[in-house]
N, C-alpha and C positions, 0 to 999 in steps of 0.2 A: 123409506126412500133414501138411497144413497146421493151424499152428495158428490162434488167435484172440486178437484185441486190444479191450478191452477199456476205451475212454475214460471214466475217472472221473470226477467230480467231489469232492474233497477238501472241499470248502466253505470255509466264509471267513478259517480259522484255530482256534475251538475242534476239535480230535480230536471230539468227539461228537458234532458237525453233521454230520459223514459218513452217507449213509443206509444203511439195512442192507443194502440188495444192494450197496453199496460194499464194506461190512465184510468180508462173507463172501466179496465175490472177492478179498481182499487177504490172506484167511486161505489160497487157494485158487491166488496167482498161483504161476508157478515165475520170473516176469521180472517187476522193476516197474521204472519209466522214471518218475523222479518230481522236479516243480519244486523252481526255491530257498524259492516260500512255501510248499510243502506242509509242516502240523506234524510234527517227526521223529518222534511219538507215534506217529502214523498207522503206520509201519515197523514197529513194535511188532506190529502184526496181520500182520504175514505167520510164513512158519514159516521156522525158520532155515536151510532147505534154499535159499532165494528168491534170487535174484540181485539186488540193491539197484543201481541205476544212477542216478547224479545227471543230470539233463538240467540244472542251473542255471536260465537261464532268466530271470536278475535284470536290471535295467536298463542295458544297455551293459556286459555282462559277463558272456556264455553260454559258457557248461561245453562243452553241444552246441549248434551253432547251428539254425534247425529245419529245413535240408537232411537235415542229420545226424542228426535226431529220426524225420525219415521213413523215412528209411531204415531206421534201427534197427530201427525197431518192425516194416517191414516181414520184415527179415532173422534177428527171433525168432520170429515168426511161423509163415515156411517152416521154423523147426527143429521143427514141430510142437509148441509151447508156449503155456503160456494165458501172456499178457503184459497187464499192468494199466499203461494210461500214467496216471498219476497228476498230476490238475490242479486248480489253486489255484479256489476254487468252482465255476462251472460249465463243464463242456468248450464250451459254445459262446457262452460270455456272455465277449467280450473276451480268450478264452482258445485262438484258432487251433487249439482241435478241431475246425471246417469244415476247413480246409484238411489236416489227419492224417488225420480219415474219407476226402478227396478221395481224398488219395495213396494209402492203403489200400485205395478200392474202385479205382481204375486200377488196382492190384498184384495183384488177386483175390486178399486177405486178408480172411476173414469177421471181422467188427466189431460190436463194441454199443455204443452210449453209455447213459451211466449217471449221470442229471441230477443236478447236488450246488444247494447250495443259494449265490447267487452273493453275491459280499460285497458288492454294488451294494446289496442290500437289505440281509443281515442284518448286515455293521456299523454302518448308519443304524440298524438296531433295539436293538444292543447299546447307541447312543450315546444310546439314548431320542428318537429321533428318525424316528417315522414318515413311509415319503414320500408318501404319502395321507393325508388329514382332511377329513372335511366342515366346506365352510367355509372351509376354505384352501387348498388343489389338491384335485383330480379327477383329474390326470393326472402322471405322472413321468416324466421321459425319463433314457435310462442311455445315458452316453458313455463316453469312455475321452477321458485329457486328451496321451495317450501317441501322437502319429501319426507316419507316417515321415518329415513336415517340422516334426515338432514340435505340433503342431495340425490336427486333421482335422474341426474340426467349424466350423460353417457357422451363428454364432452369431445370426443376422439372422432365422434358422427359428425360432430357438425363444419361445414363450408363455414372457410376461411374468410369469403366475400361476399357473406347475405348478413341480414339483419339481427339481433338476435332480440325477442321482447320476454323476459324473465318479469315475473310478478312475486311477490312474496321473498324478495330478495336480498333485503334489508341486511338483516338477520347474518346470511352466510356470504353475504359480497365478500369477507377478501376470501374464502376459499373457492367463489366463484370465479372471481378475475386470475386467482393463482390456479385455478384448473385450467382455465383457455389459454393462459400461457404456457402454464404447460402442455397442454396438445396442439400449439404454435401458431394462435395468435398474437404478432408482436406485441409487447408492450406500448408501444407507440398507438395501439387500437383506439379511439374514440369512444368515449362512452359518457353516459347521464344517465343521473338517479334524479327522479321526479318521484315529490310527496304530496299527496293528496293534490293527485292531479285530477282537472276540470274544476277544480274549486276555485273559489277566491284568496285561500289558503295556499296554493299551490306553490311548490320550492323546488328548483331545478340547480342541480349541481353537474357542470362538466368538466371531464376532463378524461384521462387515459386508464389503461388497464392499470398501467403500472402508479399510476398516482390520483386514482378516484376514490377509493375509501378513505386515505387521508385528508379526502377532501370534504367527503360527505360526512365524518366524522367531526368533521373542524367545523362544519353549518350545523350538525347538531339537528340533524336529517333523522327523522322517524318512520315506521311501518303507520300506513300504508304506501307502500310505494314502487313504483317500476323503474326497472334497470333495461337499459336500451343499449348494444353495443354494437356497434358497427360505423362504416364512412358518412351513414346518411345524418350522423348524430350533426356532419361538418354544416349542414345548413338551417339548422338554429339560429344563428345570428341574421338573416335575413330572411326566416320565416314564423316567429317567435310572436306572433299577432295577439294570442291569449295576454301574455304578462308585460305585453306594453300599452294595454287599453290607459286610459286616463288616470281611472280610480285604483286598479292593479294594487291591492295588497291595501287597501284602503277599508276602514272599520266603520261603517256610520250606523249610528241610531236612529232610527223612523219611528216619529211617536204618533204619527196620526191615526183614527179610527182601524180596526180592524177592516168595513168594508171600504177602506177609501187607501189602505197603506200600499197597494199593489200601484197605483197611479204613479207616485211616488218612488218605490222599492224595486220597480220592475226597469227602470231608466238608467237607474243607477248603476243595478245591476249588470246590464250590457256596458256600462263603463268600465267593469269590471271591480265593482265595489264587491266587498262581505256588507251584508244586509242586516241588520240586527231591528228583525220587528216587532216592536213592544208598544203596544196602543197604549198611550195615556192617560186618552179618554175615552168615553161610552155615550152614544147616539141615545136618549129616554124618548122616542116618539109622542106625543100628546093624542091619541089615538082612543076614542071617537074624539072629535074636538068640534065642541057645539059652538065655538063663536066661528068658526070657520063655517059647518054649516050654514047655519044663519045669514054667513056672509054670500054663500053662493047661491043661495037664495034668492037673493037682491041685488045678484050682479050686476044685472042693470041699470042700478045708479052709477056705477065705477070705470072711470075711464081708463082706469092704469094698475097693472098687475105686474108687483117689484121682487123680484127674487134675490137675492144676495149669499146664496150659494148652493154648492150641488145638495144637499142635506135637504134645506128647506120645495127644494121642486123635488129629488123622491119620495119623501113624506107628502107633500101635497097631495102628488098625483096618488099615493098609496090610498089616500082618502078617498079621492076620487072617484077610485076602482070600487073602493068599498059602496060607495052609493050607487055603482056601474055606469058612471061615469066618464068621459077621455076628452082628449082635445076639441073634438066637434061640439064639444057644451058651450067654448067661449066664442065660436064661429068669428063673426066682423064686430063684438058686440066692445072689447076693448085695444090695448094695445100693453104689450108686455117687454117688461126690461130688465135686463139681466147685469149681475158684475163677473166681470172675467171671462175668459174661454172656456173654464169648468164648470160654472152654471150655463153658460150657452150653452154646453156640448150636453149635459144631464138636462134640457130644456128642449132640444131638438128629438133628443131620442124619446123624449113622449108627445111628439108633433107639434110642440111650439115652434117660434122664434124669436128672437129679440128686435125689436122694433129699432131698441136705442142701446147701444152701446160704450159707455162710457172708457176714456183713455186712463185712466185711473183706475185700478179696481178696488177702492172702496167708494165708504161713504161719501166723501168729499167728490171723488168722482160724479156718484150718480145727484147731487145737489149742480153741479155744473151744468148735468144735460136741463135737468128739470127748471132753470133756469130760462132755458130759451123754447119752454112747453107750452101747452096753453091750459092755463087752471084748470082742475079736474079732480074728482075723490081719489085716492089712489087704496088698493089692498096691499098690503104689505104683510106677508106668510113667514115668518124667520124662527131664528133663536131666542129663548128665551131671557138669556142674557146679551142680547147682542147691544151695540151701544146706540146710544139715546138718541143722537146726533140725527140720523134721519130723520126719524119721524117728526122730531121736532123743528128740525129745520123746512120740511115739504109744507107742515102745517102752518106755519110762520110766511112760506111761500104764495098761501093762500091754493095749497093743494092738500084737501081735508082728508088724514092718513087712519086707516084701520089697521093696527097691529095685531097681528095675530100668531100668537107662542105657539109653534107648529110643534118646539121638541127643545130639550134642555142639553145640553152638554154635560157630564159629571166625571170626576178623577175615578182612575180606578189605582187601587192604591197595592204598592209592592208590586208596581208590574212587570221590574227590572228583576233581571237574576242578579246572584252573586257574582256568575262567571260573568257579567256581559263588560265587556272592557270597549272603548269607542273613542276614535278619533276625535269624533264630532257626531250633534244631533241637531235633528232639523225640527224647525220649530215652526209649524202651521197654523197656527193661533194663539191669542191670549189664555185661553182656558189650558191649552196644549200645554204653555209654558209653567205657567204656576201651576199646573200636576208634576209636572219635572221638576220645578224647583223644591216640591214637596216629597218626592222620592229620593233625592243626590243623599248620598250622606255627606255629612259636612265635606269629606277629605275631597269628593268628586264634585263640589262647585266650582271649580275651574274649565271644567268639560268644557269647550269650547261649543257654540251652540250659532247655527244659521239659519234668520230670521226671513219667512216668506215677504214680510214689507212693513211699515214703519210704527203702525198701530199694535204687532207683534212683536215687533224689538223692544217699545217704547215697556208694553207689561212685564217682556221677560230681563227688563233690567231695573223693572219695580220691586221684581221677585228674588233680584240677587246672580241671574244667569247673568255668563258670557258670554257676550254677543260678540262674532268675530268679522259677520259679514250678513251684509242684506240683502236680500232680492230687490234689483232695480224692479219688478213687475209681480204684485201680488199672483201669480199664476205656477203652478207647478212646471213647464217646461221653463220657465223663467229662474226660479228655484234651485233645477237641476244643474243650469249653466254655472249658476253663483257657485255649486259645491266643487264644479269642474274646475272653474279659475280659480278657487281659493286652494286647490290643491297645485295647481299648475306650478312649472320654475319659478314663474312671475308673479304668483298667487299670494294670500295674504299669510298664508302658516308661516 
């Protein structure tokens, strides 16, 4: 049985420009054959069964050259496999997916293309730089500046008053800009070189025909990149929405679990942060966990079921499921309470709710509510290391506490690269911090470090971190604001 190939479009560099029939066939490939610009993010969606294959693909410097690309894809193909070739915006916009579908259909391999969105446009849009406006082009023409003698295009063609989107043009910008000058566009032209645009990365230089490579030169402006030339370059300055978000050119470190670092990483991200996600620690589930049985056995001695964060209610409930269990087990038989809006919210979505809501999100919080409670056993589902202080203080209360080690926290160690360089990292718990302060090498203990709330700070300057700023509110949207103001004019950097 033959398989099927599959030409993507990756789009211009954000992961999220990818379109949804992209997504779901890269969750779906068993081969993907993917460029040097495609985001390594994108990799992220496949499953880890997938055979990942670098095709390179960078300027004077192929991995596989594209004899060797045709083939491949031919030769996963007949092993009867879905094969995703994976390409930097769109497969037929400057990116030699005509010629892979050619080969493909000569090999009677069934094929699809699957249009992405091509950086010709959407870096010009990132750059605040439409290449349409009425009033100043009508028309846009998209080249590549990248030919097999260096230059393929036929400068004497093109209108003096439309757009121009060149791709690959790094390289021969000044024989580019002294071409259109010489077939009589002024030097006075408008123009911008954007590099690694849609990124967090992204670097935008303007200026004229006649004085833009001196300029891009002087910023030390790299491929990959697009050159935009024309009037509409003039409305940048009051459409430029990408590179004035908040975080804009901002580096941070996210060191929370793997399944929890998106809550986090995805916020920021729309601020316009670079994301650097390296979990510091690892969730060890307690999984069967016979005092918990036991305990839901007997529910009905217990009046109060305490959560203390999202960790301890998905493990719960995983339990749960395992005995085919759900919300309808606890019906009207107790009352449950939660710390923060990320235990409520991981609380709700398996049909609880919080009875009582503490202003504080920790411990000291939920010792306040239980204060004005009426005595009662209470179960208590958490971490293994989590601190003392509850339990001991409910039971002191005269509210008799059953702790139960749902799941441990543990460092993973070396989780940082070499390259990872960072403004600042966020720091979500005591376990989170002293894995980080056991990773810095000495010279990187200055790393400026933002603490989610006082319990967090207090460990991560037991352990030697620099604390620079705190969460007024143990909560990630609380978190995210701290890293907003500390960046801000006004902010503490």
């Amino acid at each position: 049985m033959t398989g099927k190939v599959y030409l993507v479009g990756a789009g211009p560099g954000d992961p999220e420009l990818i379109t949804i029939r992209g997504a779901k066939l890269l969750a779906k490939a068993q081969v993907v054959v993917y460029d040097h610009l495609v985001n390594p993010e994108l990799l992220a969606l496949t499953d880890q069964d997938c055979r990942l294959i670098d095709a390179g693909k960078r300027a004077e410097n192929h991995t596989l050259d594209q004899a060797s690309i045709n083939s491949l894809l031919v030769a996963e193909a007949q092993k009867g496999l879905l094969v995703v070739r994976l390409k930097g915006g769109d497969p037929y916009v400057f990116g030699r997916g005509g010629e892979e579908a050619l080969f493909l259909a000569a090999a009677g391999v069934e094929f699809e293309v699957v249009s992405g969105v091509s950086s010709t446009i959407a870096v010009a849009n990132a750059a605040g730089i439409p290449l349409t406006h009425r009033g100043l082009s009508s028309q846009a023409t998209l080249l590549t500046g990248h030919g097999q003698d260096g230059l393929d295009i036929d400068f004497s063609t093109l209108a003096k008053d439309q757009t121009l989107s060149i791709v690959m043009g790094r390289k021969n910008l000044d024989r580019i800009r002294a071409n259109l000058m010489a077939a009589g566009h002024p030097p006075s032209t408008l123009a911008a070189v954007i590099e690694n645009g849609s990124t967090a990365a992204q670097k935008t230089v303007v200026g004229t025909l006649a004085d833009l490579a001196e300029k891009v030169e002087r910023a030390g402006l790299k491929p990959p990149t697009l050159l935009v030339v024309g009037a509409v370059v003039g409305l940048r300055d009051q459409l430029n929405w990408f590179e004035n978000r908040p975080l804009f050119g901002k580096t941070i470190l996210v060191t929370r679990t793997s399944s929890q670092a998106s809550s986090l990483a995805d916020p920021l991200r729309e601020l316009g942060a670079k994301v650097l996600e390296r979990p510091a620690i690892k969730i060890v589930a307690n999984i069967p966990n016979e005092p918990l049985i036991k305990a839901l056995g007997e529910i009905d001695q217990y009046r109060y079921l305490v959560f203390t964060s999202p960790n301890a209610v998905h493990i719960f409930f995983e339990i749960l499921h395992v005995l085919k269990l759900d919300a309808r087990f606890f019906g009207h038989r107790l009352q449950t309470v939660a710390i923060g809006p990320g235990t409520e919210k991981e609380l709700a979505a398996h049909g609880l709710l919080s009875d009582f809501k503490p202003s504080v999100y920790q411990a000291e919080g939920l010792i306040e509510i239980f204060k004005n409670l009426p005595q009662g056993p209470v179960l208590l589902p958490r971490s293994a290391k989590a601190r003392k202080i509850l339990p001991q203080s409910l039971n002191q209360m005269g509210f008799p506490t059953n702790e139960i080690k749902l799941y441990a926290t543990e460092p993973i160690r070396h989780f940082l690269e070499p390259t990872d360089q960072a403004e600042v990292a966020t720091l979500t718990s005591a376990s989170v911090a002293k894995s980080l302060a056991e990773a810095l090498e000495p010279q990187q203990k200055e790393l400026p470090t933002i603490s989610i709330g006082p319990i967090t700070t207090q460990a991560a300057r037991e352990v030697g971190l620099k604390v620079v700023a705190e969460s007024p509110k143990a909560s990630i949207p609380s978190l995210v604001e701290t890293i907003r103001q500390y960046f801000s004019p006004q902010g503490g950097q």
